[in-house]
C-alpha positions in Angstrom: -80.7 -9.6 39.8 -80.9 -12.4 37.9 -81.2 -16.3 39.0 -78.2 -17.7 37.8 -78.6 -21.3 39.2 -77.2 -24.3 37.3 -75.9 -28.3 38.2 -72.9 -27.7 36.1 -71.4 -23.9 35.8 -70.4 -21.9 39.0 -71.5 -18.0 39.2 -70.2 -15.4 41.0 -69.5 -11.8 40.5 -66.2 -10.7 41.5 -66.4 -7.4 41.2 -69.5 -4.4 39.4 -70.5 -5.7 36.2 -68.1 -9.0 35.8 -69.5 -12.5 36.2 -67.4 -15.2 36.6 -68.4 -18.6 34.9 -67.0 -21.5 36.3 -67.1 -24.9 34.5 -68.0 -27.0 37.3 -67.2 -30.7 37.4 -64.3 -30.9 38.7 -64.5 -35.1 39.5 -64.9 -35.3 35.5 -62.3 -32.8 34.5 -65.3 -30.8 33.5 -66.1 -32.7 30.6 -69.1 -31.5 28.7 -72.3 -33.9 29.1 -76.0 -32.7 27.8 -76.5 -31.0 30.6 -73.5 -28.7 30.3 -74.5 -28.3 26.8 -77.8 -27.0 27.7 -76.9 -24.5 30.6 -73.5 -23.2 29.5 -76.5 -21.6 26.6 -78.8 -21.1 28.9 -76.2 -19.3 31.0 -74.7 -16.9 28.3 -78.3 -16.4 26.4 -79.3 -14.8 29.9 -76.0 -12.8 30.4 -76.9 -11.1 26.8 -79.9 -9.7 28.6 -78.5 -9.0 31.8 -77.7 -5.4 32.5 -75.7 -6.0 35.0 -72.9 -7.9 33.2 -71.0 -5.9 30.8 -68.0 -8.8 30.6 -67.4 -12.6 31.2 -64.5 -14.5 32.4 -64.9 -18.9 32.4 -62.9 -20.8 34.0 -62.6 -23.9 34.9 -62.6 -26.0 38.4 -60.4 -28.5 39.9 -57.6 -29.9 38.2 -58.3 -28.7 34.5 -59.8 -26.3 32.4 -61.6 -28.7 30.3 -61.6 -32.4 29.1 -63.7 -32.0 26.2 -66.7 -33.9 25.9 -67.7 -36.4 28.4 -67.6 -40.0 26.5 -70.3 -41.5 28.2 -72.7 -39.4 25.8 -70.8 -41.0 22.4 -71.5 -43.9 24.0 -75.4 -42.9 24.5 -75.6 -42.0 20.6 -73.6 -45.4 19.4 -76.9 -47.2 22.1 -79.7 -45.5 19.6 -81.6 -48.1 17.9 -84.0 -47.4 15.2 -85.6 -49.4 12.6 -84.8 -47.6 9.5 -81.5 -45.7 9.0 -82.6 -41.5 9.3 -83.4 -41.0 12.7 -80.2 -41.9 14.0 -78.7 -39.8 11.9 -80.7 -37.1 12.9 -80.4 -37.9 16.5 -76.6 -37.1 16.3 -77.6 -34.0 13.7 -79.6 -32.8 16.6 -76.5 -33.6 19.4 -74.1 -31.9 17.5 -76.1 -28.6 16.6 -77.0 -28.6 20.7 -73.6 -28.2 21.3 -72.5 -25.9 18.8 -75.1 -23.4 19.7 -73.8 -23.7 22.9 -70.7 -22.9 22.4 -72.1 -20.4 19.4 -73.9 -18.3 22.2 -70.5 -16.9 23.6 -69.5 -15.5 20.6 -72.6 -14.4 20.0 -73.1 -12.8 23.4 -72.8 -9.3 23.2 -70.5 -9.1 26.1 -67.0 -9.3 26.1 -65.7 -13.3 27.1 -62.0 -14.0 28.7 -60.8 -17.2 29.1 -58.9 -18.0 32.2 -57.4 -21.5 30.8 -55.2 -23.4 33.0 -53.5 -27.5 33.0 -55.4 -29.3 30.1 -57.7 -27.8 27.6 -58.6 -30.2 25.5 -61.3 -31.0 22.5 -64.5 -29.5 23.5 -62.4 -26.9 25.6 -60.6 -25.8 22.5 -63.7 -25.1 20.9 -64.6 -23.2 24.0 -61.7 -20.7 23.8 -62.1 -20.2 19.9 -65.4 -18.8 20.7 -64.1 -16.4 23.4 -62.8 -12.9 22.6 -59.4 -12.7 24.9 -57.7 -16.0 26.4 -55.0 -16.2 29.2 -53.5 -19.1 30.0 -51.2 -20.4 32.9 -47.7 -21.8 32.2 -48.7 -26.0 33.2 -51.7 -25.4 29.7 -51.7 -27.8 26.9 -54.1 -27.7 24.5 -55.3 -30.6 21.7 -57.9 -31.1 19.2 -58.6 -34.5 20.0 -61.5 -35.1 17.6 -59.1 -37.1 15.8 -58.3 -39.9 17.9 -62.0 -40.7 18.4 -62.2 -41.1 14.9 -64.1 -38.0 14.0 -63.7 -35.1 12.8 -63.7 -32.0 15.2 -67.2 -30.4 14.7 -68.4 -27.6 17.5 -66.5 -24.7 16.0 -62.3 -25.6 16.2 -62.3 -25.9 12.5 -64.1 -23.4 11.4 -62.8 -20.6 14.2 -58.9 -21.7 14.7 -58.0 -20.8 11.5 -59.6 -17.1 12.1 -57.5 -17.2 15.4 -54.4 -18.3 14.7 -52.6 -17.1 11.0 -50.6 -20.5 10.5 -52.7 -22.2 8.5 -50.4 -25.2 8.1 -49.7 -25.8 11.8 -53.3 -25.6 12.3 -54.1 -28.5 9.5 -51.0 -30.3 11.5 -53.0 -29.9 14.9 -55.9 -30.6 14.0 -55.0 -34.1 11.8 -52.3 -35.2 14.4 -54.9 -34.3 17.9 -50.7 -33.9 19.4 -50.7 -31.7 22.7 -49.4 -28.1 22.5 -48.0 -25.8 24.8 -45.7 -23.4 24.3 -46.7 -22.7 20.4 -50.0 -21.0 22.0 -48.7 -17.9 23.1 -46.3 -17.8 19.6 -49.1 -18.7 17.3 -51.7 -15.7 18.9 -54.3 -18.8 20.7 -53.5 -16.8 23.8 -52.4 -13.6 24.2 -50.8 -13.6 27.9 -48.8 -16.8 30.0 -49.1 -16.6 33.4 -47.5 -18.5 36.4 -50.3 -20.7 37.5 -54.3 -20.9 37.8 -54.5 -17.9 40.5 -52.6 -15.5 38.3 -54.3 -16.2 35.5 -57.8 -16.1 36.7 -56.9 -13.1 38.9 -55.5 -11.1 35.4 -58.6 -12.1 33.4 -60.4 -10.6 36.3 -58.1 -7.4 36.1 -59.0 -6.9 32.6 -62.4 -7.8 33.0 -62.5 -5.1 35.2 -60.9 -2.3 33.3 -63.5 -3.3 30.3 -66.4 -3.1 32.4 -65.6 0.5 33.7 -65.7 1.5 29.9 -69.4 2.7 27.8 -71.1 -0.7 27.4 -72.0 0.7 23.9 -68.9 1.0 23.1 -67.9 -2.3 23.9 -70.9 -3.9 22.4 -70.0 -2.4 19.3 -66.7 -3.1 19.4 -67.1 -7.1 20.1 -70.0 -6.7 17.4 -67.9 -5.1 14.7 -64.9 -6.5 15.0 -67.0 -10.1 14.8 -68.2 -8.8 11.5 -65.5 -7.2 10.0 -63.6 -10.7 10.5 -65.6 -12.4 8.5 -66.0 -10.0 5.6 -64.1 -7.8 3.2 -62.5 -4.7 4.6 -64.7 -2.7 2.3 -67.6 -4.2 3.9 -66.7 -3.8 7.2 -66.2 -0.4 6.9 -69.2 0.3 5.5 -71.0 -1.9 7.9 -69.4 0.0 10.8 -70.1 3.5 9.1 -73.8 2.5 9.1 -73.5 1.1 12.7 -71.5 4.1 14.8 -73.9 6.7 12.4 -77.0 4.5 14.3 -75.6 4.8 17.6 -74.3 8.4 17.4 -77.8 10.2 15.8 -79.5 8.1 19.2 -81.0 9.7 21.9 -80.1 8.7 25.4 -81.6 10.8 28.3 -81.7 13.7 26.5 -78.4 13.3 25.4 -76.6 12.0 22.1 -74.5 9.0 22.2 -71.4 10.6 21.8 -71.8 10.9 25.6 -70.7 6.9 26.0 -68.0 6.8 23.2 
C-alpha cells in the first residue's frame, strides 16, 4: 500500500480500487497555497503508479469545494525584492508553472478523475474541474473564473481547457472577461454532466460511478482516458490513426500467457 500522507489533501479509499481525494482546508475554503500546489502533484503523480487505484474522485471539505488560490501567496510574490528586474519575473514564471503542473498531473494521470463539486468553486477550482474527466455537481454550485477581478488573466489551465469543455465559445469569452458567478448554465453548457441535491448525493454518485469504472479492464480504461485525451486535441484522421496504432500495441501483447483481448 502506498503512504498517502499529506497537510493539505484527505485520503481514503471508499471502496476496491477508488481513492477518494479530499481538498482539505476547510477554515480557508480550501484555497490553494504552495503547499497544496506541491502535494495535490505529489498525490496524483503517485496514484499513476499505484496499482491499486484504477479511478479518482476529489472533493472538497467543509463549506466549499474550492476558493481558488489562497491570496496570501499573491501577496508573497508582490513582497519579492530584487535588484535588477528578471528574477522577479522568473520567480512568478516559476509560481505559475508549479501550479499548472499541478493541476496538469490530473489530466495527465492515467486514471480516470470525477469531480464531486459542491457550494462555490471558484478560480483555481475551476481550473481544477477542467482538468478532470467527469464532474458532478450539487444544486447550491456556482462557479467563476475570477482571475479577472484580481487583475490577471486566468493562467493554470481555464483558458486553454474551458473552451475544449464547453462548445459555447462566446459564453465562455463572456465568463471568463466578466469573472460573473454561474450556476444553472453548468449543467446546460456540458461543465457538468449530472446536478444533484446536495454534497452527500453528489459525492456518494461520483463514488457510484467510480465504482462501476473500477470493476472494468484497467487497460481499457487507460486507453480510453488516454485516447480520448488525444483525439481531442487532434484531427480525427489522426486520432484514428493514433488509436489504430495504440489498441494494435495492446492487442498483439502478452499478458499471462494470454492476449490482451482478455481485458477489452
Amino acid at each position: 500500500m502506498q503512504d498517502y500522507t499529506f497537510k493539505n489533501l484527505k485520503i481514503n479509499f471508499p471502496s476496491q480500487f477508488v481513492i477518494h481525494v479530499e481538498l482539505n482546508r476547510p477554515t480557508k475554503l480550501n484555497a490553494f497555497d504552495r503547499i497544496s500546489w506541491r502535494e495535490l502533484h505529489a498525490c496524483f503523480k503517485q496514484i499513476a503508479i499505484d496499482p491499486d487505484v484504477r479511478v479518482v474522485v476529489i472533493s472538497g471539505a467543509g463549506k466549499l469545494f474550492n476558493a481558488g488560490i489562497d491570496l496570501n501567496n499573491l501577496r508573497e510574490i508582490n513582497d519579492i525584492e530584487e535588484k535588477d528586474f528578471a528574477r522577479p519575473v522568473f520567480v512568478i514564471f516559476m509560481v505559475i508553472k508549479v501550479a499548472q503542473d499541478s493541476i496538469s498531473s490530473i489530466e495527465l494521470c492515467d486514471k480516470p478523475v470525477i469531480a464531486a463539486i459542491h457550494n462555490g468553486c471558484i478560480g483555481a477550482g475551476v481550473d481544477l474541474i477542467t482538468a478532470c474527466d467527469i464532474r458532478y455537481c450539487s444544486q447550491d454550485a456556482f462557479f467563476s473564473v475570477k482571475a479577472i477581478d484580481l487583475g490577471l488573466a486566468a493562467d493554470i489551465g481555464t483558458l486553454q481547457r474551458l473552451p475544449k469543455v464547453v462548445g459555447n465559445n462566446s459564453l465562455i469569452r463572456e465568463l471568463c472577461l466578466t469573472g460573473r458567478k454561474y450556476a444553472s448554465e453548468a449543467l446546460n453548457i456540458g461543465l457538468v454532466n449530472k446536478v444533484l441535491k446536495t454534497k452527500e448525493e453528489t459525492l456518494t454518485e461520483a463514488l457510484k460511478t467510480a465504482s462501476i469504472i473500477a470493476s472494468k479492464s484497467p487497460i481499457a480504461t487507460l486507453s480510453t482516458k488516454h485516447l480520448l485525451n488525444f483525439s481531442r486535441d487532434h484531427s480525427v484522421t489522426e486520432g484514428l490513426a493514433y488509436t489504430a496504432a495504440w489498441n494494435g500495441a495492446m492487442l498483439n501483447s502478452n499478458v499471462g500467457g494470454k492476449k490482451s483481448t482478455f481485458f477489452l
